[in-house]
N, C-alpha and C positions, 0 to 999 in steps of 0.2 A: 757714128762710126767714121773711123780716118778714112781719107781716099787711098785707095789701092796704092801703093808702089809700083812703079813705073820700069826702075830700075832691075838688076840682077837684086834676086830676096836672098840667094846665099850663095857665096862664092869662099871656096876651100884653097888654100896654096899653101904645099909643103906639109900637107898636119901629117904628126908623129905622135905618135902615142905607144907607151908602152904599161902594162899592168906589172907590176913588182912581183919579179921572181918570176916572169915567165917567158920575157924578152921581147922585144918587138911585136905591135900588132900592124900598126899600121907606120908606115916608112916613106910617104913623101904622097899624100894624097891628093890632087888638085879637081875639084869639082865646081860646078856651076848648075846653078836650079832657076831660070828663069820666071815672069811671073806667067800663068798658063797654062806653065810645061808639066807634062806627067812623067819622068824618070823614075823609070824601077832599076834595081841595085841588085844583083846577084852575087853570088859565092859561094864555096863551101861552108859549112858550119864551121865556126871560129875565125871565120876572116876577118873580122871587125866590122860587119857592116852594122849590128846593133850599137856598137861602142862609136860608128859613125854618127848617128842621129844622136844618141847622146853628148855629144862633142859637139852638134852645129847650136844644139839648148843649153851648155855651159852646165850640164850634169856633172862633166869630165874636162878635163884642163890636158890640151895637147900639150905634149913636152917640147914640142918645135910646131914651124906655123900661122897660119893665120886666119881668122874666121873673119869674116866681113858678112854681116845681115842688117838686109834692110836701107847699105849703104854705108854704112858705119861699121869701124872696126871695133870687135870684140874682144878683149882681152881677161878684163875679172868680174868676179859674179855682179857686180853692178851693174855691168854693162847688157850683160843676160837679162835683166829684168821684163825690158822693152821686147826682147827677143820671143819671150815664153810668153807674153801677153796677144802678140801676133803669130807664132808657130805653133801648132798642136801636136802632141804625138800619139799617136794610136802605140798603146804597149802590146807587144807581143800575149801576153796575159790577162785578162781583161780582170783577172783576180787582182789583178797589180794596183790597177785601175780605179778600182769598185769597194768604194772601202766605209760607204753612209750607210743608215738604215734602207732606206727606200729607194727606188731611181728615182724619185722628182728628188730629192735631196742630195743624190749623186747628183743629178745633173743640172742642179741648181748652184753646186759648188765652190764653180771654175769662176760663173758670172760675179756672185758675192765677192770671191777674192781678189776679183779686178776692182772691187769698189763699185758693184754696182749696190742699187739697192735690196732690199727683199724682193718686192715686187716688183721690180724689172729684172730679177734674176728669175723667178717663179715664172715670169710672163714668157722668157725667153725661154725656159726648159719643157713650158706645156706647148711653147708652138713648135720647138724641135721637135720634142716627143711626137706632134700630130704629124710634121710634116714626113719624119720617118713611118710612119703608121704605129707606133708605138703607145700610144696616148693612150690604150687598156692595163700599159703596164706602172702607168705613173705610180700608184699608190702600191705596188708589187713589192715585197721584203728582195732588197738585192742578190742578200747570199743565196736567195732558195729560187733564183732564174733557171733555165737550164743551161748548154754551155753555149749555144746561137743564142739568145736572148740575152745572156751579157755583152756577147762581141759586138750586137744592134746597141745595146745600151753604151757601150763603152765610147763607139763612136760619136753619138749624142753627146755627153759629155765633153767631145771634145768640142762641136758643134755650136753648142750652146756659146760659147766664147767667139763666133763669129771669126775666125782665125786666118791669116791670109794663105797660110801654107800648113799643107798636112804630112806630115812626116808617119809613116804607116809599116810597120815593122810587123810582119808576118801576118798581116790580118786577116788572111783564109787558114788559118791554123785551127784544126782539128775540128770544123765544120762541116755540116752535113752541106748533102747538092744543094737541098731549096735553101740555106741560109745562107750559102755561097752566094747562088743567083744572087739573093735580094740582096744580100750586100755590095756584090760586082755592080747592078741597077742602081743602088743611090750615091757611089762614089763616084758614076758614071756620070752621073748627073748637077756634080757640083762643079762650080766655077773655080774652086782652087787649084792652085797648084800642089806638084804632088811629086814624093822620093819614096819612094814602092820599093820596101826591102820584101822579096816573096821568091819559095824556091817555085809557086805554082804559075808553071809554064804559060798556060793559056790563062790563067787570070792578069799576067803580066801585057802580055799580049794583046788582050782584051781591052784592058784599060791604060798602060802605058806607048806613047808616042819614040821612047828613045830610053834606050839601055844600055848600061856600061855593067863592066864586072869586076867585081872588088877581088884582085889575086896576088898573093907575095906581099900583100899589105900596100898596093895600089891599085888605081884605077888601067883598068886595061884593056885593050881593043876587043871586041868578041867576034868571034868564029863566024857567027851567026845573029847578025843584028836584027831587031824590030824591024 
């Protein structure tokens, strides 16, 4: 595994971004995610902050801008490569997410397409699976989880690729208390860094050090900071 970066993991200047035909989403965003830091992301529904995290992974091409991860500036899908292999992102949907027969084949996935091999991809999704406590659901059919049991899977998944930054787009979405807790508990518990898009107040709270609000299609002071 590479040694941690040292430096700023992703720094934003100026990104613009608009979706066709429906004008401006985002209009001069400047961000910074340190390594350590836990930033959670606020807004109302539509503000871009999903089309944010998409844009720092090269999903999406700012129309004005600059992404810099890692150190290095990112400009075309090439450059994204190195990006996706070191950033995870937690989908709002874990349906999105979850697309092999099994979880250990979901979450054996990520590691194979890094070019690992079988069996250090297999070795790496039974020790995630255990250390989430997850490891009854290895051999589990994915589709037929229930809706906490994917969102525990999904994050695994992203895990398993050993990632230095996690990018987490709504991930107490439509979960009961107890999968709440245990989720809030083992996000708590990792060493990465982290940009916590959540409208859930105290989950924010909880587990993020430092908040901004994504409004007008920028980054803006809040009212009521962490």
């Amino acid at each position: 595994m590479r040694p941690r970066f040292q430096g700023p993991l992703f720094t934003l200047r100026g990104i613009q971004f608009d979706y066709p035909g429906c004008g401006p989403v985002l209009r001069g965003v400047d961000l910074a995610l340190a390594p350590g830091q836990r930033l959670a992301l606020t807004g109302s529904n539509g503000a871009g902050k999903s089309t944010l995290l998409w844009l720092m992974l090269g999903l999406l091409t700012p129309s004005r801008g600059e992404i810099v991860a890692f150190g290095k500036p990112r400009r075309v899908e090439a450059d994204f490569t190195e990006v996706r292999r070191r950033a995870g992102l937690l989908f709002q949907d874990p349906d999105d997410q979850l697309f092999c027969p099994t979880v250990l084949e979901d979450c054996a996935f990520g590691p194979l397409s890094l070019g690992w091999s079988r069996a250090e991809a297999i070795a790496a999704a039974d020790h995630t699976l255990e250390q989430l406590g997850l490891g009854h659901l290895r051999g589990r059919v994915t589709h037929q989880l229930s809706g906490g049991e994917k969102r525990l899977v999904s994050l695994a998944t992203v895990l398993c690729m050993r990632p230095e930054v996690l990018l987490l787009d709504e991930p107490t979405n439509a979960l009961d208390e107890h999968t709440r807790a245990r989720l809030l508990a083992i996000l708590d518990a990792l060493p990465q860094a982290m940009l916590i898009v959540s409208h859930d107040r105290a989950f924010r709270e909880r587990l993020a050090s430092d908040e901004h609000q994504l409004r007008d299609g920028r980054i803006a002071p809040l009212a009521h900071p962490l």
